[in-house]
N, CA and C atoms as an extended XYZ file, in Angstrom:
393
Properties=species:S:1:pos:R:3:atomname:S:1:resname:S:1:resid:I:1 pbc="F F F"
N         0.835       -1.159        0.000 N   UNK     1
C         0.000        0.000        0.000 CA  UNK     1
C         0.893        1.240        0.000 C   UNK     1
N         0.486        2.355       -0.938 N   UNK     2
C         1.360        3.533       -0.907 CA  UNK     2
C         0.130        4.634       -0.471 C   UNK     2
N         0.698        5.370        0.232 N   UNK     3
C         0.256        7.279        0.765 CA  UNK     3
C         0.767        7.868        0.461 C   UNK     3
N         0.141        8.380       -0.213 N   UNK     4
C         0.799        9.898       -0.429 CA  UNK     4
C         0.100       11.008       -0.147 C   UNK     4
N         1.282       11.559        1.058 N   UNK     5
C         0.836       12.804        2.274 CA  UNK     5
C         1.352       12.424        3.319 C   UNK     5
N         1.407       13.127        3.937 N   UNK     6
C         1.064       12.836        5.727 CA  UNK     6
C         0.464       13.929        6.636 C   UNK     6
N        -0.905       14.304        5.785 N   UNK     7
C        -1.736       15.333        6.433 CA  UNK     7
C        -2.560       14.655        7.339 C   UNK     7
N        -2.630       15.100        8.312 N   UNK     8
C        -4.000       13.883        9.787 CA  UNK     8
C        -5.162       13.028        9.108 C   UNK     8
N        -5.373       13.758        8.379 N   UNK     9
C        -6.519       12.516        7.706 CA  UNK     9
C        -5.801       11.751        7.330 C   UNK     9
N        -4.347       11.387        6.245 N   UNK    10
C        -3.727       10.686        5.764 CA  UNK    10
C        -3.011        9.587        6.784 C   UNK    10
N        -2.570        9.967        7.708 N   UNK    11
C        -2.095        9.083        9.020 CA  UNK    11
C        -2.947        8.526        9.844 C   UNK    11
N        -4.418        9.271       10.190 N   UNK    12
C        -5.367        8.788       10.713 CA  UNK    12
C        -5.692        7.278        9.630 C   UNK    12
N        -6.066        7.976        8.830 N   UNK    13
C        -6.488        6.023        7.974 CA  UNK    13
C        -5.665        5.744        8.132 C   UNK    13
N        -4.117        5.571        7.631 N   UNK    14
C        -3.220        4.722        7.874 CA  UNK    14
C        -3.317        4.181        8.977 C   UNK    14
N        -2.980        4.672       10.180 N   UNK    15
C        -3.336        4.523       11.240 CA  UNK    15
C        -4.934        3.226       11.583 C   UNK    15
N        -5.650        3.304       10.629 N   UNK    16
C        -6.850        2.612       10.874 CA  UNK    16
C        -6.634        1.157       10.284 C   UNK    16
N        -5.334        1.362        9.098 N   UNK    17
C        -5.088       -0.357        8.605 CA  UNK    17
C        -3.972       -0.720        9.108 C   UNK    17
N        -2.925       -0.113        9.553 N   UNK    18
C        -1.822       -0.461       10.608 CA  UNK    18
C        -2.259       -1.507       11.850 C   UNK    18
N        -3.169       -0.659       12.480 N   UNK    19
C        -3.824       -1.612       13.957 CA  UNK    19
C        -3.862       -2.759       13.843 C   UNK    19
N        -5.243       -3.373       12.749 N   UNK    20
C        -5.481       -4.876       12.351 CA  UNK    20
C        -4.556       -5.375       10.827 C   UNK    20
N        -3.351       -4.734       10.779 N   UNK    21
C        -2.361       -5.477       10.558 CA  UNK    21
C        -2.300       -5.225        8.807 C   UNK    21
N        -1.850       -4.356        8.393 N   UNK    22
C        -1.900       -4.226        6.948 CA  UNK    22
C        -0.950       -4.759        6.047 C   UNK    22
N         0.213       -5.103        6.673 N   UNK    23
C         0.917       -6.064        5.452 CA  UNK    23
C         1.855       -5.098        5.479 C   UNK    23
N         2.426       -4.186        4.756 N   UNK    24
C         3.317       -3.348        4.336 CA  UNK    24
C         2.561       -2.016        3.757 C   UNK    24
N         3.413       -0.884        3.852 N   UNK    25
C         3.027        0.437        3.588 CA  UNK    25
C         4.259        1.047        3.099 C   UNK    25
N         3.826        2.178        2.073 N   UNK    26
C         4.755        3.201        1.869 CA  UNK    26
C         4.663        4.474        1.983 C   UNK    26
N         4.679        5.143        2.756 N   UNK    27
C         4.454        7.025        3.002 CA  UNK    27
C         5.692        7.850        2.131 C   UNK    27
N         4.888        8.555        1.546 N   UNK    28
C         5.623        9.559        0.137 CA  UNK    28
C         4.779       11.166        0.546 C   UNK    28
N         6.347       11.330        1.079 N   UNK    29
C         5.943       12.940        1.416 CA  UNK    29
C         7.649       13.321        1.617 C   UNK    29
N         7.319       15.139        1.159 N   UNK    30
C         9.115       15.779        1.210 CA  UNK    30
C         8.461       16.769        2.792 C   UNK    30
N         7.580       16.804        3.174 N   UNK    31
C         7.372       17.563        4.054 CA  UNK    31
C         8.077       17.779        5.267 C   UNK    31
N         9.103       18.179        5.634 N   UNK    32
C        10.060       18.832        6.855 CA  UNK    32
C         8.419       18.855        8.143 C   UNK    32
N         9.319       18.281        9.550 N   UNK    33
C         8.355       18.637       10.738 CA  UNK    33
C         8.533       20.061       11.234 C   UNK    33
N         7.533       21.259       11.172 N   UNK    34
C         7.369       22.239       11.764 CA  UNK    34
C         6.780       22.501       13.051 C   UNK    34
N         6.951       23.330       13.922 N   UNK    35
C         6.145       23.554       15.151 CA  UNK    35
C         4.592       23.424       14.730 C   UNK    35
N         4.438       24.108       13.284 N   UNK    36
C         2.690       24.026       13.197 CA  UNK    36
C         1.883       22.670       13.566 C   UNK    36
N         2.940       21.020       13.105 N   UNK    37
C         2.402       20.386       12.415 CA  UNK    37
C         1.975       19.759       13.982 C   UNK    37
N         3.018       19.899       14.919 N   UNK    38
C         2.512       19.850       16.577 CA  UNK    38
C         1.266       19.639       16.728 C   UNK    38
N         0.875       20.327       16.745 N   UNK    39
C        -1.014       20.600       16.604 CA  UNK    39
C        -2.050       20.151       15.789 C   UNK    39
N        -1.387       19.692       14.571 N   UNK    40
C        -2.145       18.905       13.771 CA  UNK    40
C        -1.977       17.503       13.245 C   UNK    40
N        -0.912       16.909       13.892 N   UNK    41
C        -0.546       15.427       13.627 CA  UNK    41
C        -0.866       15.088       14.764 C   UNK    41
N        -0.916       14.115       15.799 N   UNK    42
C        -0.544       13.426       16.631 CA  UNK    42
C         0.336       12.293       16.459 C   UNK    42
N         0.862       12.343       15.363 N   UNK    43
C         1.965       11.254       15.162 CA  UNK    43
C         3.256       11.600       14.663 C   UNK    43
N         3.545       13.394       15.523 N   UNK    44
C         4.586       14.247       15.537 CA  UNK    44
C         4.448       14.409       17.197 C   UNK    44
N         5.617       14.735       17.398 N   UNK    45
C         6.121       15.406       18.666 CA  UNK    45
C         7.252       16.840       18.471 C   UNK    45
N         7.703       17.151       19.683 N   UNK    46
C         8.474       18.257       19.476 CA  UNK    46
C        10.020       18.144       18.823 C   UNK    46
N        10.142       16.620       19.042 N   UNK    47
C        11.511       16.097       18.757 CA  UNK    47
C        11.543       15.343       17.501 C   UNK    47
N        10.584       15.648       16.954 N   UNK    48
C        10.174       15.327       15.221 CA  UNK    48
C        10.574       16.898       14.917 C   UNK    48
N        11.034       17.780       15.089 N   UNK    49
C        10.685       18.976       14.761 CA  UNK    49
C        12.046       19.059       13.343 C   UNK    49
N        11.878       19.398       12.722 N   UNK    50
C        13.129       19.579       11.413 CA  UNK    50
C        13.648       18.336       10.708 C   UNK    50
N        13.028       17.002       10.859 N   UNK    51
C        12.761       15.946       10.813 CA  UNK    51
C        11.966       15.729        9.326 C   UNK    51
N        12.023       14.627        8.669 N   UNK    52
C        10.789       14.538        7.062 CA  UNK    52
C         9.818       13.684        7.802 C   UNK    52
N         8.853       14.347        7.411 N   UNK    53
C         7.651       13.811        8.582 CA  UNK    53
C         6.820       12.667        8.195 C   UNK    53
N         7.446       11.987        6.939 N   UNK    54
C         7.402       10.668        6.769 CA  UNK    54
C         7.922        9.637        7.505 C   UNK    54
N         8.871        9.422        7.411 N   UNK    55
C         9.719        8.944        8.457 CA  UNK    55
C        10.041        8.868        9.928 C   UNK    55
N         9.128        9.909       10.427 N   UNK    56
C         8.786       10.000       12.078 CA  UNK    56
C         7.115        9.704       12.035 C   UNK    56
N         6.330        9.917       11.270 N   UNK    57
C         4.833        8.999       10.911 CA  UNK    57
C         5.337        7.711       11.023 C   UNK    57
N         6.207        6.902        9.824 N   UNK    58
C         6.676        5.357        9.873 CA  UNK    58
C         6.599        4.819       11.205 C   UNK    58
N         7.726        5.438       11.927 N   UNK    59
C         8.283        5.150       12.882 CA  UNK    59
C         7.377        4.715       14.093 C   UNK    59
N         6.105        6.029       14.626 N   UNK    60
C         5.392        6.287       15.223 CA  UNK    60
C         3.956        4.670       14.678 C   UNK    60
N         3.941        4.635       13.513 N   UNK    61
C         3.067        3.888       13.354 CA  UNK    61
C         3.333        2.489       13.540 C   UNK    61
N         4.917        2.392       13.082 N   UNK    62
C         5.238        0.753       12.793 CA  UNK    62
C         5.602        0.389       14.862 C   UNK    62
N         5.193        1.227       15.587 N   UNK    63
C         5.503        1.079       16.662 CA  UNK    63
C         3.729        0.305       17.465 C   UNK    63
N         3.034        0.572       16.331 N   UNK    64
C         1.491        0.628       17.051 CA  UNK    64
C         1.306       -1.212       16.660 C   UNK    64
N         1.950       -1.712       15.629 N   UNK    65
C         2.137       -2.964       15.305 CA  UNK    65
C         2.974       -3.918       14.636 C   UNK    65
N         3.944       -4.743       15.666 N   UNK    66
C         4.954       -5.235       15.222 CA  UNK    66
C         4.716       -6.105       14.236 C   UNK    66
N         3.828       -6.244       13.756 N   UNK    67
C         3.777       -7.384       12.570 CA  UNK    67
C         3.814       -6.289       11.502 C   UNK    67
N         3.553       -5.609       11.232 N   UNK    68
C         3.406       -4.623       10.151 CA  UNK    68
C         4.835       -3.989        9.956 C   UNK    68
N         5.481       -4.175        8.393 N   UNK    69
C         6.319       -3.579        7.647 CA  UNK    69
C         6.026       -1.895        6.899 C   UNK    69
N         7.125       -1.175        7.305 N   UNK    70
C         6.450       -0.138        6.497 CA  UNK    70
C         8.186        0.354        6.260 C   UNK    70
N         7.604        2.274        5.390 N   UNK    71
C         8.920        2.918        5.048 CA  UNK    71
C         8.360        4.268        4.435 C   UNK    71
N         9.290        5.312        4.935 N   UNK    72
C         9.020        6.589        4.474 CA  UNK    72
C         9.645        7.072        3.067 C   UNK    72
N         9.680        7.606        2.477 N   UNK    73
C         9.826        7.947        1.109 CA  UNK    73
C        10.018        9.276        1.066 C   UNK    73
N        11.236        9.799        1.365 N   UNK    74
C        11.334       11.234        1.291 CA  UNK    74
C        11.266       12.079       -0.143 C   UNK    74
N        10.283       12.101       -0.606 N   UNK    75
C        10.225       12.200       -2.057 CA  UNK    75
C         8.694       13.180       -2.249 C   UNK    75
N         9.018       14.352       -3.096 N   UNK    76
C         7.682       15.209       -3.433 CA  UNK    76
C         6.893       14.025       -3.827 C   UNK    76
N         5.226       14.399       -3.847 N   UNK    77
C         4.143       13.272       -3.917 CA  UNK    77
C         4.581       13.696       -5.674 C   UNK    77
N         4.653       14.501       -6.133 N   UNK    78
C         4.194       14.968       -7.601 CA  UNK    78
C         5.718       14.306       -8.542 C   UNK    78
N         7.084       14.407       -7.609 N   UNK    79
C         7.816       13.811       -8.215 CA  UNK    79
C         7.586       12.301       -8.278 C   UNK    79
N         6.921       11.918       -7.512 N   UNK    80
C         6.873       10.197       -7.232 CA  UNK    80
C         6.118        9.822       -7.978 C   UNK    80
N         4.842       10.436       -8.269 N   UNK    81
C         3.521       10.215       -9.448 CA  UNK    81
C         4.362       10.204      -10.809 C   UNK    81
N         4.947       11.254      -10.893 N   UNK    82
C         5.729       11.354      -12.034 CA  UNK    82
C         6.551       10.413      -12.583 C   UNK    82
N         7.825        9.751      -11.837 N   UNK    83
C         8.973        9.014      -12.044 CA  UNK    83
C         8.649        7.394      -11.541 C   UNK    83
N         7.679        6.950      -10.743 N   UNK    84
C         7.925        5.924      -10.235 CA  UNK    84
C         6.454        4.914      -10.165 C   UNK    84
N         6.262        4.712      -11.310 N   UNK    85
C         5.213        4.417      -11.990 CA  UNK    85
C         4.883        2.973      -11.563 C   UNK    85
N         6.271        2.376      -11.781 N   UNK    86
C         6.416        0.886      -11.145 CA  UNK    86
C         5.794        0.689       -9.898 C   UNK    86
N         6.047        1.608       -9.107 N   UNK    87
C         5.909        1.610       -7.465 CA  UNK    87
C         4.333        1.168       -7.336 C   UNK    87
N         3.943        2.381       -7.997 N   UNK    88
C         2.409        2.494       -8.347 CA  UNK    88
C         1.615        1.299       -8.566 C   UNK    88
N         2.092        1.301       -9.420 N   UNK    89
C         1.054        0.212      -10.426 CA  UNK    89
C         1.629       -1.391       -9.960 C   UNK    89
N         2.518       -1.363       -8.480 N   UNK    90
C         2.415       -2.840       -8.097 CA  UNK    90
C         2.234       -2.339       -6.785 C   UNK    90
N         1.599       -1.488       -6.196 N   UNK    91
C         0.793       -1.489       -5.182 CA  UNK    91
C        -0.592       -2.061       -5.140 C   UNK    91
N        -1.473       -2.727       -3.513 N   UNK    92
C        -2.371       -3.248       -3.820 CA  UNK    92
C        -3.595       -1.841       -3.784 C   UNK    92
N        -3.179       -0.751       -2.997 N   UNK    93
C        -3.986        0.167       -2.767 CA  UNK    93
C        -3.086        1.461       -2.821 C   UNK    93
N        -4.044        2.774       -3.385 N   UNK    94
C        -3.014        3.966       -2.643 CA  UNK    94
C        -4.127        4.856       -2.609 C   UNK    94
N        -3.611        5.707       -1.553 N   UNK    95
C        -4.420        6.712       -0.914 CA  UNK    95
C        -3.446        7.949       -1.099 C   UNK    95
N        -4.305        8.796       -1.728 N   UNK    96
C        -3.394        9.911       -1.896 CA  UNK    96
C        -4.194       11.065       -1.158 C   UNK    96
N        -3.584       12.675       -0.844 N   UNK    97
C        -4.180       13.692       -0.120 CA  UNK    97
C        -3.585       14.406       -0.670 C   UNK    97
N        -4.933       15.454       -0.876 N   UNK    98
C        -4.707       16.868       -1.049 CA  UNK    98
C        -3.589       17.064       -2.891 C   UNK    98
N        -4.155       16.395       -3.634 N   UNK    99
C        -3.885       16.456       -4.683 CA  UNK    99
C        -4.282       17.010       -5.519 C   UNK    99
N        -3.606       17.994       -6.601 N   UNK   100
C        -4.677       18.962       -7.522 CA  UNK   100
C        -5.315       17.921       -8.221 C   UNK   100
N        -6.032       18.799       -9.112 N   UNK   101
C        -7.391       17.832       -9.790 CA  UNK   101
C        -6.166       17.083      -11.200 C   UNK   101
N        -5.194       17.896      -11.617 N   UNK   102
C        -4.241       16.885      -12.472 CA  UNK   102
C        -3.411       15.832      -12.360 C   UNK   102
N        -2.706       15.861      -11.060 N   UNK   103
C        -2.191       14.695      -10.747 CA  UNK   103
C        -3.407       13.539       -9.782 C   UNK   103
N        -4.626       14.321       -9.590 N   UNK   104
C        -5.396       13.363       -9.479 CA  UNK   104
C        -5.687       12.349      -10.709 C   UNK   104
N        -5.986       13.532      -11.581 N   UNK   105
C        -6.087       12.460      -12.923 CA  UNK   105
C        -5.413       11.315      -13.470 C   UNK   105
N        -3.889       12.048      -13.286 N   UNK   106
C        -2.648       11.027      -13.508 CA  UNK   106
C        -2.954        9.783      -12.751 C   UNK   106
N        -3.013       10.053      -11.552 N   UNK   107
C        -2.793        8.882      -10.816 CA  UNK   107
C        -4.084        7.739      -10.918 C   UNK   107
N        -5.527        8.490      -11.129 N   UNK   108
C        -6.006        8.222      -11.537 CA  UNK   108
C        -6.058        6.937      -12.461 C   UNK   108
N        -5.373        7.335      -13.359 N   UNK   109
C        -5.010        6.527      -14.630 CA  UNK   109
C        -4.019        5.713      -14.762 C   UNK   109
N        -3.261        5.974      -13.960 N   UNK   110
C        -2.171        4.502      -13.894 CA  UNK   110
C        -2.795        3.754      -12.811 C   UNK   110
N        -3.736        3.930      -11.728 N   UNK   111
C        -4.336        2.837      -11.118 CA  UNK   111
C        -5.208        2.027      -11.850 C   UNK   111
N        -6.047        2.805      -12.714 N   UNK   112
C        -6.913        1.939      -13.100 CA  UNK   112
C        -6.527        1.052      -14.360 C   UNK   112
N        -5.170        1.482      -14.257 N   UNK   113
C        -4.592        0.316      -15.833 CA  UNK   113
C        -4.725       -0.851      -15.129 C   UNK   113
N        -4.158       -0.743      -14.133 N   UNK   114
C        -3.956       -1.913      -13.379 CA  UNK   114
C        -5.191       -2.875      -12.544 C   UNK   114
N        -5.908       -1.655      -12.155 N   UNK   115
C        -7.417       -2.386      -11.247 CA  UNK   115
C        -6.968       -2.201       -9.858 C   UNK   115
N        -6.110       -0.819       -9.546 N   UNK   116
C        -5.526       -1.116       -7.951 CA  UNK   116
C        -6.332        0.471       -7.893 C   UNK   116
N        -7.362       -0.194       -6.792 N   UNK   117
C        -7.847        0.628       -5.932 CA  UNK   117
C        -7.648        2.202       -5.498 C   UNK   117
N        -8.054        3.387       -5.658 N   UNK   118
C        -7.534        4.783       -5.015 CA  UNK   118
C        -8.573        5.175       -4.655 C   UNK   118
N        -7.856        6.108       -3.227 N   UNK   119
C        -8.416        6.544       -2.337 CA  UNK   119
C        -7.924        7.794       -2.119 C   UNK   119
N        -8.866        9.327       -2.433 N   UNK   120
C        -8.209       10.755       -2.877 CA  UNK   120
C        -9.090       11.245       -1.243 C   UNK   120
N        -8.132       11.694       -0.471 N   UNK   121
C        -8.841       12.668        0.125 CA  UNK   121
C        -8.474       13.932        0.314 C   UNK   121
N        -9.182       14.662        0.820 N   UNK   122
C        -9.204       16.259        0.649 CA  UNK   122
C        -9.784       16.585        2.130 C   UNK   122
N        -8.910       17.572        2.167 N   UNK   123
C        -9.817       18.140        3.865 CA  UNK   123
C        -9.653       19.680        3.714 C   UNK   123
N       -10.817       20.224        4.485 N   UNK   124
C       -10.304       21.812        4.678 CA  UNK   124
C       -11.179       22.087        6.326 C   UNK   124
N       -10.339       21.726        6.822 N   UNK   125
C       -10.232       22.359        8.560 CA  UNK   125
C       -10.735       20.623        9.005 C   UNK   125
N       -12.283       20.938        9.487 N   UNK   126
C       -13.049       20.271       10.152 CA  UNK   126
C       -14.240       19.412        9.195 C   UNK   126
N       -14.041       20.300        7.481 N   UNK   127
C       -14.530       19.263        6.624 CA  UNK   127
C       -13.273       18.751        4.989 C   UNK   127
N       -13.875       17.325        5.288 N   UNK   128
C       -13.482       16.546        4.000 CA  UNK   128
C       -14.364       15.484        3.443 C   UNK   128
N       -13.186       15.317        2.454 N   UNK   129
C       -14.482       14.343        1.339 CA  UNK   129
C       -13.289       12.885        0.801 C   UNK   129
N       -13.885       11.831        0.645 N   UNK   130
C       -13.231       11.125        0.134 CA  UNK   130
C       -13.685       10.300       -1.131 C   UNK   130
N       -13.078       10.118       -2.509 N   UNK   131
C       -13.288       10.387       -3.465 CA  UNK   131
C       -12.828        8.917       -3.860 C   UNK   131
């Protein structure tokens, strides 16, 4: 399974197939930990701070269940859509966030060559939608 993001909705689901045991995961985000994100992750702390907040998500999650394999991907979501097509299209699922409506499309379209499942969400504050 690949993510791409690690905005709270994006870690929250993760977070929801991690628990009862998801097999393996990949989180694809270039996002640096800021003081802001304090407040809006719970799967940051203060000592995540300047940190790629993929890789302290991993960490934080693969801690919630030892049977579960995972790995952060310090990599823009838009460069990864772009270059790493393979990745994609032999994943069983991917969930992507907060994606414009073009690389929605993209991605879009190399999932469904394949028949692998996507999951687009979008949030703005206290509402989102999943697509």
């Amino acid at each position: 399974m690949i993510v791409l993001g690690t905005t709270a909705a994006a870690t929250e689901t993760l977070k929801n197939l991690v628990l009862p045991g998801i097999g393996h995961f990949t989180i694809v985000d270039d996002h640096i930990v800021s003081e802001r994100d304090l407040g809006q992750n719970f799967f940051v702390d203060s000592s995540s701070i300047g940190k790629p907040q993929c890789e302290v998500v991993s960490q934080f999650l693969l801690e919630m269940n030892p049977d579960v394999k995972g790995e952060g991907f310090n990599l823009s979501i838009k460069e990864f859509i772009d270059n790493h097509h393979d990745r994609i299209q032999s994943s069983q699922l991917v969930i992507a966030c907060e994606l414009t409506n073009s690389y929605a499309s993209h991605l879009s379209a190399l999932c469904h060559e394949r028949n692998i499942p996507l999951i687009l969400i979008r949030q703005y504050g206290m509402i989102a939608y999943l697509r």
